[in-house]
C-alpha positions in Angstrom: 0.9 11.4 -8.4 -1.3 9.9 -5.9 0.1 9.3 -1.9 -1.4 8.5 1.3 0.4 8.8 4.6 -0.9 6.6 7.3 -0.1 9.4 9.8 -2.9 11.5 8.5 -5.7 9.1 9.6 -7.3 10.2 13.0 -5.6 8.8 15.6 -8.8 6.3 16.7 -9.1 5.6 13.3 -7.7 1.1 13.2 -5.3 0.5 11.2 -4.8 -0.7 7.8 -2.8 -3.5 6.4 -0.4 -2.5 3.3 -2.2 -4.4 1.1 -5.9 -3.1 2.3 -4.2 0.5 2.2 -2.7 0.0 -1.6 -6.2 -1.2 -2.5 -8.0 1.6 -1.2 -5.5 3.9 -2.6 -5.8 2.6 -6.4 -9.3 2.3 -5.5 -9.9 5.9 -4.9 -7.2 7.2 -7.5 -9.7 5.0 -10.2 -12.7 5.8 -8.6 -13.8 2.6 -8.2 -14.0 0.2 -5.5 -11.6 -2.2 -4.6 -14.0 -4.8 -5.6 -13.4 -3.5 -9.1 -10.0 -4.2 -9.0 -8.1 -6.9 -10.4 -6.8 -9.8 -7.6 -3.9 -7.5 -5.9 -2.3 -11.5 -5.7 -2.2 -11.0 -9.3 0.7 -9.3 -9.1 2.2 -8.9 -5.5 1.6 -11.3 -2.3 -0.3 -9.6 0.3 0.7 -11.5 3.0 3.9 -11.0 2.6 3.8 -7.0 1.5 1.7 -6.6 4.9 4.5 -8.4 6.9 7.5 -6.7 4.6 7.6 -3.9 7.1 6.1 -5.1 10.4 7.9 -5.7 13.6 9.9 -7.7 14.0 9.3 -10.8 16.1 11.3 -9.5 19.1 9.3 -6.3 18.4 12.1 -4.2 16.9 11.2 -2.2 13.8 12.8 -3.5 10.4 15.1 -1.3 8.2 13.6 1.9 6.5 12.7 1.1 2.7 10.6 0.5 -0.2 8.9 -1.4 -2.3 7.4 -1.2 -6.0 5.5 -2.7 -8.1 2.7 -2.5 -11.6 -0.7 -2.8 -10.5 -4.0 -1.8 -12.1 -2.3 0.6 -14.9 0.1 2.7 -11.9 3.2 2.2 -10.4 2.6 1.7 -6.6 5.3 2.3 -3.8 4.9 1.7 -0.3 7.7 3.0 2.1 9.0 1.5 5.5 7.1 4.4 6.8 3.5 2.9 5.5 2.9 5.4 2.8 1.1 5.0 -0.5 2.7 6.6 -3.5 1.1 5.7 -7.1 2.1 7.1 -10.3 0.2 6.5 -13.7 1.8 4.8 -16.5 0.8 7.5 -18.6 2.4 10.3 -16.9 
């Protein structure tokens, strides 16, 4: 199993979106680039798996969760807590 945690990235480093992050993530797990990828629209809105988890509009954080979904031959969950979790369909 693959996982990112967005709390390992140095402290200047910007921050990602969830969908750049889950891109990246299968990205690097096929060792490829995202470019290489199918459309991550193919299977998931990005627009709306970036805002699943972001402040709320009167800046309050939203409810600890988690989402799944198939992409590009791995099960990808991403937590509340902006973590990257992938597992393989073959394992």
């Amino acid at each position: 199993m693959y996982s990112t945690n967005p709390h390992d990235e140095p402290p200047d480093a910007s921050p990602h979106s969830l969908s750049t992050r889950v891109l990246t993530a299968v990205a690097d797990a096929k060792e490829c680039t995202p470019d290489d990828l199918e459309p991550l629209y193919n299977v998931v809105n990005p627009e709306a798996l970036d805002e699943l988890f972001a402040p709320q509009a009167d800046g309050t954080t939203r409810a600890d969760g988690s989402v799944s979904f198939q992409y590009a031959g791995y099960r990808v969950t991403v937590s509340s807590e902006g973590n990257v979790s992938l597992e393989s369909h073959n394992a």
